[in-house]
N, C-alpha and C positions, 0 to 999 in steps of 0.2 A: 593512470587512465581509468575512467571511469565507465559502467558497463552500457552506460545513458549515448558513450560517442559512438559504436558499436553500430551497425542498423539491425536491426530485429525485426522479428515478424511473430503478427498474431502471436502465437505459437510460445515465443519466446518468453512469455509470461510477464513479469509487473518490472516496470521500469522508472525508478526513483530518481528523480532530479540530485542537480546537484545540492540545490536548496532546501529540496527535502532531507537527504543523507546529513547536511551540514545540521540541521536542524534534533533531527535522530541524534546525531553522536553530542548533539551538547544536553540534551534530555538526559541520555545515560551517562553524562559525566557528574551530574548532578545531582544521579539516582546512587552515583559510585560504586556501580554495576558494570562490568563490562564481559558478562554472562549472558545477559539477553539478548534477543532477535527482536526486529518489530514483525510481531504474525497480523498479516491482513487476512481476512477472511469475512465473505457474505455468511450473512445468515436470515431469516425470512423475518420479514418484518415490514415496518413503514407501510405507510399508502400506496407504494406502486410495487408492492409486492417480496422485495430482496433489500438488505442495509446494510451496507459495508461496518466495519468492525476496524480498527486498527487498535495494536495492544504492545506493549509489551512483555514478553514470553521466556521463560526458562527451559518451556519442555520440548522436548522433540517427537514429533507423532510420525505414526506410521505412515510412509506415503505424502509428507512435506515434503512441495518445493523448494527448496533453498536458493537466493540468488546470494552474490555478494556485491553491495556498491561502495568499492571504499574505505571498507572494512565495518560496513554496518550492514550487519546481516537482515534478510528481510525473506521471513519464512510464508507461505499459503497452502491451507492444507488441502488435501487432493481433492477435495467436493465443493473447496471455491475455485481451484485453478481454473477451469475450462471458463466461468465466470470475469476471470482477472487476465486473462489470457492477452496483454497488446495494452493495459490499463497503464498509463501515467501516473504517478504519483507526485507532487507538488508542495512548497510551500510556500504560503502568500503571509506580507505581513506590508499592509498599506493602512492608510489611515482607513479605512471604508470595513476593514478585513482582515483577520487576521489568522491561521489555520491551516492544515491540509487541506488540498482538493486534489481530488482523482476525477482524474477523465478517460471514460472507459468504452472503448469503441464498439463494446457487446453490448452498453444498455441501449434499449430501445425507444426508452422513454424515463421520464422522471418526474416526480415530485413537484408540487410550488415551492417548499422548502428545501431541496434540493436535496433532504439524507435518505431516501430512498429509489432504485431503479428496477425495472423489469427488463 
C-alpha cells in the first residue's frame, strides 16, 4: 500500500505518486545506489521568488522530514516543509512532456516558465 491511498492533510507533507516512486526507484537502480533519498527542498530563486530543487541525497540533516513511498524514500528539510506541506509530486512522460511536476497547494502564484512560485 502506498502512502499516496492514505488521505492526508496539509500538514502531512509531500505526497509522491505512484508514477513518481516508480520513476525514483528506476533512477537509483541505474545509479546502483540504494543509499539515497530523493531530498526536495525550496530554495530562493526564479522570477516569482522560491525554486523547488529535487536531488538525490546521502545525507541526513538535522530536522528532515522523511516520508516513505514504497520503499523510496523522499526526505525535506525543515525550512522547506511548511513550504511542501500538501505538495504532489508527479511524473509525466507524453509526447508534449516529459518530467516531474509538483503541484503545490501553498504557491500563490508562479512563473510563465513554470520553475518558480511564491
Amino acid at each position: 500500500m502506498s502512502v499516496q491511498d492514505e488521505k492526508t492533510s496539509v500538514s502531512d507533507g509531500i505526497i509522491l505518486s505512484d508514477a513518481a516512486a516508480a520513476k525514483v526507484k528506476a533512477l537509483l537502480e541505474q545509479e546502483g545506489r540504494d543509499d539515497l533519498a530523493l531530498r526536495v527542498a525550496v530554495q530562493p530563486g526564479g522570477c516569482s521568488g522560491l525554486r523547488y530543487q529535487l536531488f538525490f541525497d546521502e545525507r541526513s540533516l538535522d530536522g528532515d522530514v522523511v516520508k516513505d513511498f514504497d520503499g523510496v524514500k523522499v526526505v525535506t528539510d525543515r525550512m522547506s516543509a511548511p513550504y511542501l506541506g500538501g505538495a504532489s509530486i508527479d511524473f509525466v512522460d507524453t509526447i508534449e512532456k516529459q518530467g516531474f511536476t509538483i503541484d503545490n497547494p501553498n504557491a500563490t502564484g508562479s512563473c510563465a516558465c513554470g520553475d518558480s512560485f511564491n
